[in-house]
One Martini backbone bead per residue (centre of mass of N, CA, C, O) as a GRO file, in nm:
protein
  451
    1UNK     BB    1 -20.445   3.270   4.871
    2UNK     BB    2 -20.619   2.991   4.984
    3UNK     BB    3 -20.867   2.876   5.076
    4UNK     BB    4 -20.946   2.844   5.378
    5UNK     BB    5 -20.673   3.024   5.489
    6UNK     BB    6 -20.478   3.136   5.735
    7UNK     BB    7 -20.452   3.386   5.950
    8UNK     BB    8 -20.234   3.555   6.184
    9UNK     BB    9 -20.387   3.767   6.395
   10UNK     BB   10 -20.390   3.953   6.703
   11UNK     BB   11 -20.455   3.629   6.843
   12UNK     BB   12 -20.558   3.479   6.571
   13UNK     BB   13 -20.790   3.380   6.326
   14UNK     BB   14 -20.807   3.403   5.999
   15UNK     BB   15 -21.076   3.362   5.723
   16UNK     BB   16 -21.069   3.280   5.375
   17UNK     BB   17 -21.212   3.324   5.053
   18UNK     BB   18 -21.165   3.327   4.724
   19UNK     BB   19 -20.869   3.419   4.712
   20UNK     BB   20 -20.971   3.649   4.965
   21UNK     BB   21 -21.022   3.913   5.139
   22UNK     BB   22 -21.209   4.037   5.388
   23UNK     BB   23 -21.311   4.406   5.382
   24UNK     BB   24 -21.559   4.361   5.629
   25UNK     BB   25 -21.653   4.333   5.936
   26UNK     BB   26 -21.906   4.137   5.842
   27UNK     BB   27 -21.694   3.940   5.647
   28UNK     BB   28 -21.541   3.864   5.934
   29UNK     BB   29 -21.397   3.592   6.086
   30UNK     BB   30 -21.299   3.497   6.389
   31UNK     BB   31 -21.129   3.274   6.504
   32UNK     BB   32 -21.055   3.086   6.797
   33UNK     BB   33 -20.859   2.916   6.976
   34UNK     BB   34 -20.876   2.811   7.326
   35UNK     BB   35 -20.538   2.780   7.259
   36UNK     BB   36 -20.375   3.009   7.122
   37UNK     BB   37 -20.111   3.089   7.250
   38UNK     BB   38 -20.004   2.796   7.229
   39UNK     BB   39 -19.987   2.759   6.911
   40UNK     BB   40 -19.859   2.966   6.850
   41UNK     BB   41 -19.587   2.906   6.985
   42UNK     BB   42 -19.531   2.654   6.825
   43UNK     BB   43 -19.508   2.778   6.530
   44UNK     BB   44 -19.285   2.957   6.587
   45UNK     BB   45 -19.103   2.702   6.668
   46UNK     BB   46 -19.171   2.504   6.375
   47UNK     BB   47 -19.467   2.363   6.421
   48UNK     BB   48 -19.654   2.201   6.186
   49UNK     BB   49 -19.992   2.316   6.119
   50UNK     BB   50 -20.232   2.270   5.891
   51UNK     BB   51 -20.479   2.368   6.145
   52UNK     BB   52 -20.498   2.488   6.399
   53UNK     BB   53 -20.826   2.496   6.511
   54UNK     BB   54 -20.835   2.153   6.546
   55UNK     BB   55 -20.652   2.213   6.797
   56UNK     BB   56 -20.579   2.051   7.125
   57UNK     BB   57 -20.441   2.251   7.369
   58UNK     BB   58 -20.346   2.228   7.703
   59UNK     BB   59 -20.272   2.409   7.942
   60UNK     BB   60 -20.050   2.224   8.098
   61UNK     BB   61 -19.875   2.244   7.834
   62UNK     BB   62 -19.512   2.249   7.754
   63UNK     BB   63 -19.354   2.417   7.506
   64UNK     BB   64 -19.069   2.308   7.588
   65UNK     BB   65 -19.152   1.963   7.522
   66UNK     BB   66 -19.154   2.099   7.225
   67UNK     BB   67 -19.024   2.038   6.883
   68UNK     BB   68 -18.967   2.255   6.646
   69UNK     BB   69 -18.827   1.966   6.463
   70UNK     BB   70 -19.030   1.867   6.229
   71UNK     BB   71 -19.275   1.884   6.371
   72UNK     BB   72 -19.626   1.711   6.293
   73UNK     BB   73 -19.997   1.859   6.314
   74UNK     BB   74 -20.251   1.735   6.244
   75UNK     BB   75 -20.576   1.707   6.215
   76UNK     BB   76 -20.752   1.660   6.518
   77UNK     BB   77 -20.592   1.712   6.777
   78UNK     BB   78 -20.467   1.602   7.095
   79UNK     BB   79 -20.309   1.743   7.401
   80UNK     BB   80 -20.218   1.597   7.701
   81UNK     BB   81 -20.026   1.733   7.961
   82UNK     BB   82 -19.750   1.786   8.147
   83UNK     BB   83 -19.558   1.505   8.059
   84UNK     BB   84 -19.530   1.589   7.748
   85UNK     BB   85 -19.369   1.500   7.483
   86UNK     BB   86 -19.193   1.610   7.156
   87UNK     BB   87 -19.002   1.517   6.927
   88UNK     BB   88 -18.783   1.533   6.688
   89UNK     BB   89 -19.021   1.425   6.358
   90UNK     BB   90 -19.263   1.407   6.473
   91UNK     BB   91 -19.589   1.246   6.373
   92UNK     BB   92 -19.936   1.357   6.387
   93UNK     BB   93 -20.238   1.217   6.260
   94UNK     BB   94 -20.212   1.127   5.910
   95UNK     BB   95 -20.493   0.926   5.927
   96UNK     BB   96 -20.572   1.027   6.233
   97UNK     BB   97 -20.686   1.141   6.516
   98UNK     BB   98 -20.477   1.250   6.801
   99UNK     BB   99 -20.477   1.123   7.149
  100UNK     BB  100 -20.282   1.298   7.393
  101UNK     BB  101 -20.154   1.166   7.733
  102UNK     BB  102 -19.872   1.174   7.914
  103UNK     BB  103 -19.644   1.120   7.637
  104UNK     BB  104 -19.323   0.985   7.530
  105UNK     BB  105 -19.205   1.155   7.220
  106UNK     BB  106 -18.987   1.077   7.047
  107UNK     BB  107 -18.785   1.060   6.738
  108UNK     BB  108 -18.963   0.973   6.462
  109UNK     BB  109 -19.243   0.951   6.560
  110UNK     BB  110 -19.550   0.767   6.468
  111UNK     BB  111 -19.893   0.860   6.537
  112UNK     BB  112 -20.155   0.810   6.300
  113UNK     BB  113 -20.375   0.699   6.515
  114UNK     BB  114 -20.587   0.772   6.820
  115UNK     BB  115 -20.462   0.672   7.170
  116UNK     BB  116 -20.224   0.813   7.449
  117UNK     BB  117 -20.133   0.662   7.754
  118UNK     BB  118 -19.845   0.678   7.939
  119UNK     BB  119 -19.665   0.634   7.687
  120UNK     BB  120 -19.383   0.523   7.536
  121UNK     BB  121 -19.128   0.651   7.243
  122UNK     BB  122 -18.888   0.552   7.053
  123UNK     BB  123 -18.741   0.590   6.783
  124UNK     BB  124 -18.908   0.512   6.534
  125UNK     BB  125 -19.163   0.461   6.656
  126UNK     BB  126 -19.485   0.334   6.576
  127UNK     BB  127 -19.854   0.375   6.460
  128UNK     BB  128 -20.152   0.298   6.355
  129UNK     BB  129 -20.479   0.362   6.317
  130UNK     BB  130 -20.686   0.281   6.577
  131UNK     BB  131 -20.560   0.297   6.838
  132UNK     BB  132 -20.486   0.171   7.214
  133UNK     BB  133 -20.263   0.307   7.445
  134UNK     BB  134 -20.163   0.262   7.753
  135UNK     BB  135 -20.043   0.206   8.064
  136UNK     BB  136 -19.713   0.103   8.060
  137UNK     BB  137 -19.547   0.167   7.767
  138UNK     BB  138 -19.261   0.031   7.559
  139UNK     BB  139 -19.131   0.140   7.313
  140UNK     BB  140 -18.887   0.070   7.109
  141UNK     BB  141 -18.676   0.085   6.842
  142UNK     BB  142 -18.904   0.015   6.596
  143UNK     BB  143 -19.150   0.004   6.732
  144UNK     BB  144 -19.472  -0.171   6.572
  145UNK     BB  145 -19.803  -0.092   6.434
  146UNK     BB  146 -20.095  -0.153   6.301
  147UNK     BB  147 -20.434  -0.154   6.334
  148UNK     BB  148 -20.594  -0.194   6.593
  149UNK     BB  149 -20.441  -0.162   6.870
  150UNK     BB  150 -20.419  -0.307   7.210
  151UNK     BB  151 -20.223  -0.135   7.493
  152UNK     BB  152 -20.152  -0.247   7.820
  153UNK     BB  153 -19.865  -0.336   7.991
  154UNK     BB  154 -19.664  -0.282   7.716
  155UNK     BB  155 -19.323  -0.419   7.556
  156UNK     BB  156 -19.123  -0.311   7.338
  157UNK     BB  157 -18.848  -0.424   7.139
  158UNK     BB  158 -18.664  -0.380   6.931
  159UNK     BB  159 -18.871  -0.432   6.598
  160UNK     BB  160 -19.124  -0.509   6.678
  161UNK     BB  161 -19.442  -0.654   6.542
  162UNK     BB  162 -19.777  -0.539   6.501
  163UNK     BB  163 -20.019  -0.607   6.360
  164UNK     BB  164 -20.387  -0.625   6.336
  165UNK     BB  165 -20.627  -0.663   6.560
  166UNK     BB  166 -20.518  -0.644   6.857
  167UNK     BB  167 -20.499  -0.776   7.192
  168UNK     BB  168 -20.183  -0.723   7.413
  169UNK     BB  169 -20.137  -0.684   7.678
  170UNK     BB  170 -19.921  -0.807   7.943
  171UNK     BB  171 -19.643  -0.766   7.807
  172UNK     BB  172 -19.327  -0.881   7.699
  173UNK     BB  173 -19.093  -0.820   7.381
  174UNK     BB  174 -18.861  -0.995   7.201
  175UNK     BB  175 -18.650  -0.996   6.933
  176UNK     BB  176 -18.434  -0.947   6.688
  177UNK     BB  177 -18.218  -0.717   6.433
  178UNK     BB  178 -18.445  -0.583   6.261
  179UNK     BB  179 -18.685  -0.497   6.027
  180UNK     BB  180 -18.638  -0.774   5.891
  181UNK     BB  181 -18.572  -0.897   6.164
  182UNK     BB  182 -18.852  -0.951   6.349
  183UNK     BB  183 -19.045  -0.991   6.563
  184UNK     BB  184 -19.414  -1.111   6.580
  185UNK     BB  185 -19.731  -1.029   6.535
  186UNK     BB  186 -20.006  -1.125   6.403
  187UNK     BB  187 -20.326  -1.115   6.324
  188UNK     BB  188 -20.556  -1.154   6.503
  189UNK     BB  189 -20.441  -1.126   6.840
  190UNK     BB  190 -20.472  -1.244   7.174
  191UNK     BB  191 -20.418  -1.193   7.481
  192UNK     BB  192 -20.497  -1.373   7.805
  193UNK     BB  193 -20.551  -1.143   8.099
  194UNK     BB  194 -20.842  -1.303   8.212
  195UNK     BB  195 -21.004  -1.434   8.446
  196UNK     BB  196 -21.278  -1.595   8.596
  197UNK     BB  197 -21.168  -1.454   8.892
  198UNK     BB  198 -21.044  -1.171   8.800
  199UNK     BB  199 -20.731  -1.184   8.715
  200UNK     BB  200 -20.422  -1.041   8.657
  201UNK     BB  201 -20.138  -1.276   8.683
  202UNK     BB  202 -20.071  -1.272   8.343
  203UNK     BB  203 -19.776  -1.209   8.253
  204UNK     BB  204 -19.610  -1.220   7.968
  205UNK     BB  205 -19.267  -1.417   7.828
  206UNK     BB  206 -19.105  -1.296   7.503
  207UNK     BB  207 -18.876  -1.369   7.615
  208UNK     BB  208 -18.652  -1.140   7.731
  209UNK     BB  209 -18.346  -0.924   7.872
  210UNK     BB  210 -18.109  -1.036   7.908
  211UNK     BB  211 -18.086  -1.082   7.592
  212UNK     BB  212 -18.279  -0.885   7.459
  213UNK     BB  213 -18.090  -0.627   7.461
  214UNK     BB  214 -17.871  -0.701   7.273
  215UNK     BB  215 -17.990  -0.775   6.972
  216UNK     BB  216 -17.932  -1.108   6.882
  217UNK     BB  217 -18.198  -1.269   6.842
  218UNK     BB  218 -18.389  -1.408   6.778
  219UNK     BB  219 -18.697  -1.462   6.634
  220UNK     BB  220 -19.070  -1.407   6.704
  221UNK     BB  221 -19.364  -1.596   6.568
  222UNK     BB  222 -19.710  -1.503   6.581
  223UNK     BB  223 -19.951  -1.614   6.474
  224UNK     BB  224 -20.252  -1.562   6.316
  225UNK     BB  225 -20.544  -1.616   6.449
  226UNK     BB  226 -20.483  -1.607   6.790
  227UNK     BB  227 -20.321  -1.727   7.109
  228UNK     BB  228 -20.275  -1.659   7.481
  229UNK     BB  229 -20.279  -1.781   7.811
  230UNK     BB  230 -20.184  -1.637   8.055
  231UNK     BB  231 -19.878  -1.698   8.198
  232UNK     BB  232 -19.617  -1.707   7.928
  233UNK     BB  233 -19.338  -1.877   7.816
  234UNK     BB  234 -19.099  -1.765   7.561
  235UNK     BB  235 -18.867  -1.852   7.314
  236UNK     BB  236 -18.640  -1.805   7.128
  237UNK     BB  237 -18.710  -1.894   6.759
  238UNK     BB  238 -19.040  -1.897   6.797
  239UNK     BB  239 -19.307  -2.089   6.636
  240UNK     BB  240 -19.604  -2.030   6.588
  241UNK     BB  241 -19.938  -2.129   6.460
  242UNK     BB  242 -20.160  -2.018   6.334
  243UNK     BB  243 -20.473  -2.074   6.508
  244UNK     BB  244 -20.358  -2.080   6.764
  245UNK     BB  245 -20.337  -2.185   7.147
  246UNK     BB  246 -20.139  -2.062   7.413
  247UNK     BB  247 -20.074  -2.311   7.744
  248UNK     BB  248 -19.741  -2.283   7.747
  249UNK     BB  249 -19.423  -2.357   7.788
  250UNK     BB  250 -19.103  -2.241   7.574
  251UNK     BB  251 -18.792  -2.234   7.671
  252UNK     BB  252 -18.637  -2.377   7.380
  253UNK     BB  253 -18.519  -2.250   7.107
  254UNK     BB  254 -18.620  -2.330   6.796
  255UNK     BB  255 -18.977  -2.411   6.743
  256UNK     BB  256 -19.212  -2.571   6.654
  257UNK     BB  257 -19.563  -2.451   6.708
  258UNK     BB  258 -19.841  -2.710   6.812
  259UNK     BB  259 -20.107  -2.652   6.968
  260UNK     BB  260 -20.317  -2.833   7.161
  261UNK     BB  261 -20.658  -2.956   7.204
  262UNK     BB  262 -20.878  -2.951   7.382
  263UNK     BB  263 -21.076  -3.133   7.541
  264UNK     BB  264 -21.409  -3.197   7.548
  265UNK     BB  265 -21.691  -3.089   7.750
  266UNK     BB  266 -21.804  -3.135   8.095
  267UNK     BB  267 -21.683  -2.992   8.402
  268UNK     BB  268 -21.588  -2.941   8.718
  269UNK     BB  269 -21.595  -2.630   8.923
  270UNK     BB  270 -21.360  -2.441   9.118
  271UNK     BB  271 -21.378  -2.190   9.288
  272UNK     BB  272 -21.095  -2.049   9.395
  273UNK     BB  273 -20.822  -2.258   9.415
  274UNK     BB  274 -20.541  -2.210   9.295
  275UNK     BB  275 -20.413  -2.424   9.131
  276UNK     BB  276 -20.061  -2.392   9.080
  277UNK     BB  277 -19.938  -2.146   9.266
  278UNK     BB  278 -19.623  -2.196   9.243
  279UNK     BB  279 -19.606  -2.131   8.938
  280UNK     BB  280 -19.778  -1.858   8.904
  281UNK     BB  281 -19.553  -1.686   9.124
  282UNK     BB  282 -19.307  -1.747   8.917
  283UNK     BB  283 -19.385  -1.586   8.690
  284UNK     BB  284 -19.457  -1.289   8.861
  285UNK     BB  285 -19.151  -1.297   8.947
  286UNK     BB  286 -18.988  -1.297   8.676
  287UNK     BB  287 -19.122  -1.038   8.560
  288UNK     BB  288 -19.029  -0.857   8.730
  289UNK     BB  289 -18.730  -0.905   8.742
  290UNK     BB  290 -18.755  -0.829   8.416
  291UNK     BB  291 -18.827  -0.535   8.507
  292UNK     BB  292 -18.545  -0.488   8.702
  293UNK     BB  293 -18.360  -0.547   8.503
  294UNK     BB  294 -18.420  -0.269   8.312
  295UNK     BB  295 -18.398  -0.062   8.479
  296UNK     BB  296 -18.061  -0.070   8.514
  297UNK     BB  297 -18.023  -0.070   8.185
  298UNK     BB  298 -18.083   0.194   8.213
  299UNK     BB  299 -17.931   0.339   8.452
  300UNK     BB  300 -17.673   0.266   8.313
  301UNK     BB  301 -17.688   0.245   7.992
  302UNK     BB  302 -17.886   0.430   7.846
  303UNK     BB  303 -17.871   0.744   7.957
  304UNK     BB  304 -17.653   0.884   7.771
  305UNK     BB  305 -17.801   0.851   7.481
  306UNK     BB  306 -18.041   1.055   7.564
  307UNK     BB  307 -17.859   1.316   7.633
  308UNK     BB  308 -17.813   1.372   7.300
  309UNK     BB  309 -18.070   1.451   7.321
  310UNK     BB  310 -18.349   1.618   7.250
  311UNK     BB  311 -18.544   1.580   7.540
  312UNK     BB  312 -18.407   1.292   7.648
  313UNK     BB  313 -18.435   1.306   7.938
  314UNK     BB  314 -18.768   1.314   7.967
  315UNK     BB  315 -18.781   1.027   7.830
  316UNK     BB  316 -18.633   0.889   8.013
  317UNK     BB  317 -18.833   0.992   8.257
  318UNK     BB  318 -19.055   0.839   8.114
  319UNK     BB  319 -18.954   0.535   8.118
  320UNK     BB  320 -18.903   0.507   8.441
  321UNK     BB  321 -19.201   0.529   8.490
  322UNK     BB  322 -19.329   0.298   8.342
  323UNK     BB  323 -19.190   0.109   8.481
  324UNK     BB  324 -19.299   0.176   8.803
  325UNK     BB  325 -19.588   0.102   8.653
  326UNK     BB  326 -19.559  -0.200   8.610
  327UNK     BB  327 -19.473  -0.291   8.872
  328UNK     BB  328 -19.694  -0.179   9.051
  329UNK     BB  329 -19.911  -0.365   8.880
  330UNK     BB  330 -19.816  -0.660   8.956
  331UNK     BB  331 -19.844  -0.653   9.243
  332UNK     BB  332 -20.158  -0.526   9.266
  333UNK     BB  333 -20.239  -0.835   9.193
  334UNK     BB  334 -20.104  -0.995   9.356
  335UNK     BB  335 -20.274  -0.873   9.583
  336UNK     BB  336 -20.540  -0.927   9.499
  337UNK     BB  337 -20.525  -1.226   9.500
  338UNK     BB  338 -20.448  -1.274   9.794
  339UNK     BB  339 -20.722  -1.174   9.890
  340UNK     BB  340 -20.880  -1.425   9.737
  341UNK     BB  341 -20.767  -1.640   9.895
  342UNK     BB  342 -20.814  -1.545  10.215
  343UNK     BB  343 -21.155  -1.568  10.130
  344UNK     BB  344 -21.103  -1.884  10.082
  345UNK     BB  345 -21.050  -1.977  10.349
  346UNK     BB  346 -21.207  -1.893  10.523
  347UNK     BB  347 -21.472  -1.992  10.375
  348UNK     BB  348 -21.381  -2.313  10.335
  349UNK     BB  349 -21.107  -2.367  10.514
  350UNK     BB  350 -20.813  -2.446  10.692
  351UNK     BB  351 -20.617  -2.655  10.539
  352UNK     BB  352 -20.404  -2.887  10.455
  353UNK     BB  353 -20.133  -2.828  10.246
  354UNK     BB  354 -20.250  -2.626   9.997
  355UNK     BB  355 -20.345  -2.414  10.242
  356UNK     BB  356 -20.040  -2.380  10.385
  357UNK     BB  357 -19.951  -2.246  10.103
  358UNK     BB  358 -20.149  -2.005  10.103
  359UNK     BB  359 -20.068  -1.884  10.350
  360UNK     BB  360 -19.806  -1.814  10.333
  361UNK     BB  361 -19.860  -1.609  10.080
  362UNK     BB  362 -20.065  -1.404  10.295
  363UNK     BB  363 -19.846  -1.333  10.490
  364UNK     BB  364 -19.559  -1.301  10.277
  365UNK     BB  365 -19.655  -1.049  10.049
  366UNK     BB  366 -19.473  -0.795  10.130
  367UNK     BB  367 -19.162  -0.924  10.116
  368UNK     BB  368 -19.222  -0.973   9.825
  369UNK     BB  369 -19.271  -0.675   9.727
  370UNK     BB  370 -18.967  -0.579   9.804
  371UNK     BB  371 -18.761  -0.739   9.613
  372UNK     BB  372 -18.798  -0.482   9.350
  373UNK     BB  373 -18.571  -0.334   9.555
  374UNK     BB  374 -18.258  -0.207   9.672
  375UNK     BB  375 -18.046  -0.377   9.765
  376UNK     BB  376 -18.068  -0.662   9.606
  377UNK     BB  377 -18.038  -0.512   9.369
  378UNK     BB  378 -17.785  -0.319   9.387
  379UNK     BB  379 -17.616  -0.605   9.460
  380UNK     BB  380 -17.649  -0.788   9.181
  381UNK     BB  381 -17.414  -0.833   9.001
  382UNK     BB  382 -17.142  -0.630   9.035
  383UNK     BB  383 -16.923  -0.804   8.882
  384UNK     BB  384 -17.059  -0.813   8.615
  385UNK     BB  385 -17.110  -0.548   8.589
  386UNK     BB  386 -16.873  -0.375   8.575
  387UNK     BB  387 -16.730  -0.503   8.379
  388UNK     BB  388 -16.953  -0.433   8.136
  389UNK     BB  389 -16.908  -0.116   8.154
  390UNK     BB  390 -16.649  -0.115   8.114
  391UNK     BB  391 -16.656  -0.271   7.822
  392UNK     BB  392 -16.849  -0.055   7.689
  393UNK     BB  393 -16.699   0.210   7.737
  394UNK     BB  394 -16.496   0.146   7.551
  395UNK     BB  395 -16.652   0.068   7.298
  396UNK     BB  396 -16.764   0.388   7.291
  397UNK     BB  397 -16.537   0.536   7.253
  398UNK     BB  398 -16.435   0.357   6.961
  399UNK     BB  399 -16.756   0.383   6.867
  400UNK     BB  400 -17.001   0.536   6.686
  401UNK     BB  401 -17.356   0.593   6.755
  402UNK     BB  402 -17.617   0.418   6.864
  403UNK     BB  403 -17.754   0.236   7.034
  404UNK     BB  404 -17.804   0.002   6.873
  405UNK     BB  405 -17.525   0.031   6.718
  406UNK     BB  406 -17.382  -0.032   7.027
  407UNK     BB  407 -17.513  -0.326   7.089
  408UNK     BB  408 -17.431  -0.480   6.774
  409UNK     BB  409 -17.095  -0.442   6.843
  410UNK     BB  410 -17.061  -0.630   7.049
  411UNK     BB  411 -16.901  -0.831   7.196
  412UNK     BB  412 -16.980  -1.173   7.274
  413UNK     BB  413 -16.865  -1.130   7.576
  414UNK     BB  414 -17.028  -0.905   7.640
  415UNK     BB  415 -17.274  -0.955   7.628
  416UNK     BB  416 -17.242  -1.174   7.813
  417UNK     BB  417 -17.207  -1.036   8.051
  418UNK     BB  418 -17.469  -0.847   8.071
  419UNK     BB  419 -17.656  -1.103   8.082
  420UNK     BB  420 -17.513  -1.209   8.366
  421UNK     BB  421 -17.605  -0.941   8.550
  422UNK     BB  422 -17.927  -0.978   8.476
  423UNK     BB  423 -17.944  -1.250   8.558
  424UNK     BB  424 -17.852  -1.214   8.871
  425UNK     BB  425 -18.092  -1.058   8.954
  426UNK     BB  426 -18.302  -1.253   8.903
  427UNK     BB  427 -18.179  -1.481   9.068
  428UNK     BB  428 -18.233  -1.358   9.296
  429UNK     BB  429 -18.494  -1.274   9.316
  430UNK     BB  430 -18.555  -1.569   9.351
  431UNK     BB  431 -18.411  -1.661   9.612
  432UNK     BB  432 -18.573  -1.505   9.778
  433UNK     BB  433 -18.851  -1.618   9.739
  434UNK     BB  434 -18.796  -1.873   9.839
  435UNK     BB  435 -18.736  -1.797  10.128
  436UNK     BB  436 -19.006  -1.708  10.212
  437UNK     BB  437 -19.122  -1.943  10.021
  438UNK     BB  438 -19.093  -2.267  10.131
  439UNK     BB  439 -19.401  -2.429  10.091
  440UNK     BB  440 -19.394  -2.342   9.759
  441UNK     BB  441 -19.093  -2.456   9.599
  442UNK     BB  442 -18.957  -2.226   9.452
  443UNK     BB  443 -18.672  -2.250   9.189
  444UNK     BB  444 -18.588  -2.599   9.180
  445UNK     BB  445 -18.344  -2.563   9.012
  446UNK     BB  446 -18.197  -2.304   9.109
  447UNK     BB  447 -18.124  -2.411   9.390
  448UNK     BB  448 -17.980  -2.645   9.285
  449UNK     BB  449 -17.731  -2.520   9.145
  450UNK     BB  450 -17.682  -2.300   9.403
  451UNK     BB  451 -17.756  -2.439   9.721
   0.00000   0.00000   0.00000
């Protein structure tokens, strides 16, 4: 036995020293981790910790959610929470300490060091250490980041990577086809998700859901030591240059951008004025639709793949809880908006023409907000949807594998349909909300082209 190591005896821990077990009572010590039963109940499963004593495992914390099957939990961690669950090849804190609460941690997921709260991570996704990733994220397989990366209310599709020193908050992130081929974010980059007003109706779409789910798209990459501006949208195979910041919509597809500096000065400001508010309001209801187009896509597409995973039922209803997570998080901004735009009212005076514009949205905020569930969802695009799942289920019947590679065996015209129907999600909920606010002329290219 090698000094200062462990062994398990009567319900605790004895330290030895010296290659040689202490003889008499005076030189022995217990040591007793906190949750001593819980550690033993671990170990016994045969998950490697090389130092019980260092470990923190809530009470709470179920030992049936943690798979026994080659998961190491390195010294210096914590644990907590009752939906937290670490699936089987998982390695926690290899670089540092790492503290989880209440997440859903795949099949072979590294999380070197840091902080993870209410954050789901699909199969092989990983983050480097002095992470800080809260609540509302969905890391997808084999997304990953390097070393101080802060991330809350933050989605990434299988393959994304974020460099080092990054602070991305309220992002979609999609495109790349493989860990070489990969949409990134540059080192030292920033989303800018926090206006002067205090608002943040800010998050931004950097792909979508209907193509980037298919796994066929170009990669996006955003240049280091950058920045955007949310809420911003932008397509597949597009490079921004380091060093830039994005304040404005690229929806065109492989373009080289050089985002213009804009002119230095100093200018009169109106707060709270609220100007392009039909733009503003269009982001956030795409974004939204873009995050229902994604819940269908598990709960019709993902979820048999889930099943056939140890733990993965548990999982599945953890990334599910995360959309819900996330939706609910851009509505509460919608309508705290909504309340500051009221109090510009009253305050300033209600007058013809924008102002008659902010009226009609803050009368029928609630029924904007319930557009994102419901009888709506559930029936836009069933034809496509069907036509879809049928050929999906064909496809999978006749070809084994993963997730992963069971949507990149697709034929193009499959995909083309899976593609059709969640964008018809999208479209239906952009004509509802047209439909609701009408003096705020919401879009109006979709609107002409579908009468």
């Amino acid at each position: 036995m090698k000094s200062t190591d462990y062994e398990r005896v009567a319900g605790g821990f004895f330290c030895f020293y010296d290659d040689r077990p202490f003889t008499s009572q005076e030189e022995t010590l217990e040591l007793k981790s906190e949750n001593n039963e819980k550690i033993i109940q671990l170990i016994d499963k045969g998950v490697e910790i090389p130092n019980p004593l260092t470990l923190d495992i809530g009470d709470e914390v179920e030992i049936s959610r943690i798979s026994g099957n080659r998961v190491k939990i390195y010294p210096g961690c914590r644990i907590y929470g009752k939906e937290t669950v670490i699936a089987a090849g998982a390695q926690i804190g290899r670089e540092g300490p790492v503290t989880i609460e209440n997440c859903q941690i795949g099949p072979e997921v590294e999380l070197k060091g840091g902080y993870f709260k209410k954050a789901a991570f699909l199969e092989k996704a990983g983050m480097g250490s002095g992470a800080h990733v809260r609540e509302g994220c969905i890391f997808e397989e084999q997304a990953n980041g390097a070393h101080c990366v802060g991330l809350k209310q933050t989605i990434l599709f299988p393959f994304v990577t974020l460099g080092s020193l990054i602070n991305f908050c309220d992002c979609l992130m999609a495109g790349g086809t493989s860990r070489k081929d990969h949409s990134e974010v540059g080192s030292s980059y920033i989303h800018f998700n926090f206006t002067p007003s205090g608002d943040k109706t800010t998050a931004s779409l950097i792909g979508d859901v209907p193509r980037g789910v298919m796994l066929n798209q170009r990669a996006i990459f955003l240049g280091g030591q950058g920045g955007m501006v949310g809420p911003v949208r932008l397509g597949y195979g597009n490079v921004v240059v380091a060093g830039a910041i994005l304040r404005k919509d690229v929806l065109a597809d492989n373009n080289l951008i050089v985002p213009k500096t804009p002119r230095g000065g100093v200018f009169p400001l109106v707060h709270d004025s609220y100007t392009g508010l039909s733009r503003l309001l269009e982001k956030n209801i795409l974004y939204l639709a873009n995050l229902t187009a994604l819940e269908q896509w598990y709960i019709h597409v993902r979820q048999p793949f889930f099943t056939s995973q140890e733990l993965g039922d548990l999982i599945y209803a953890g990334v599910l809880d995360k959309l819900a997570l996330a939706k609910k998080e851009r509505i509460k901004r919608l309508k705290l908006m909504t309340d500051k735009i009221k109090n510009s009212l009253e305050k300033y005076g209600d007058k013809p023409g924008a102002n008659a514009r902010k009226r009609e949205l803050c009368d029928n905020i609630e029924q904007i907000s319930e557009l994102f569930s419901g009888e709506i969802v559930e029936k836009s695009g069933l034809e496509a949807r069907d036509g879809f799942l049928e050929a999906f289920m064909d496809h999978k019947k006749e070809n084994d594998g993963t997730y992963v590679e069971m949507v990149q065996g697709l034929p193009v015209g499959v995909s083309e349909k899976g593609t059709a129907w969640l964008q018809e999600i999208i479209d239906e909920i952009s004509r509802q909300a047209a439909a609701v606010l009408p003096g705020l002329a919401l879009f109006k290219r979709l609107i002409a082209q579908t009468g």
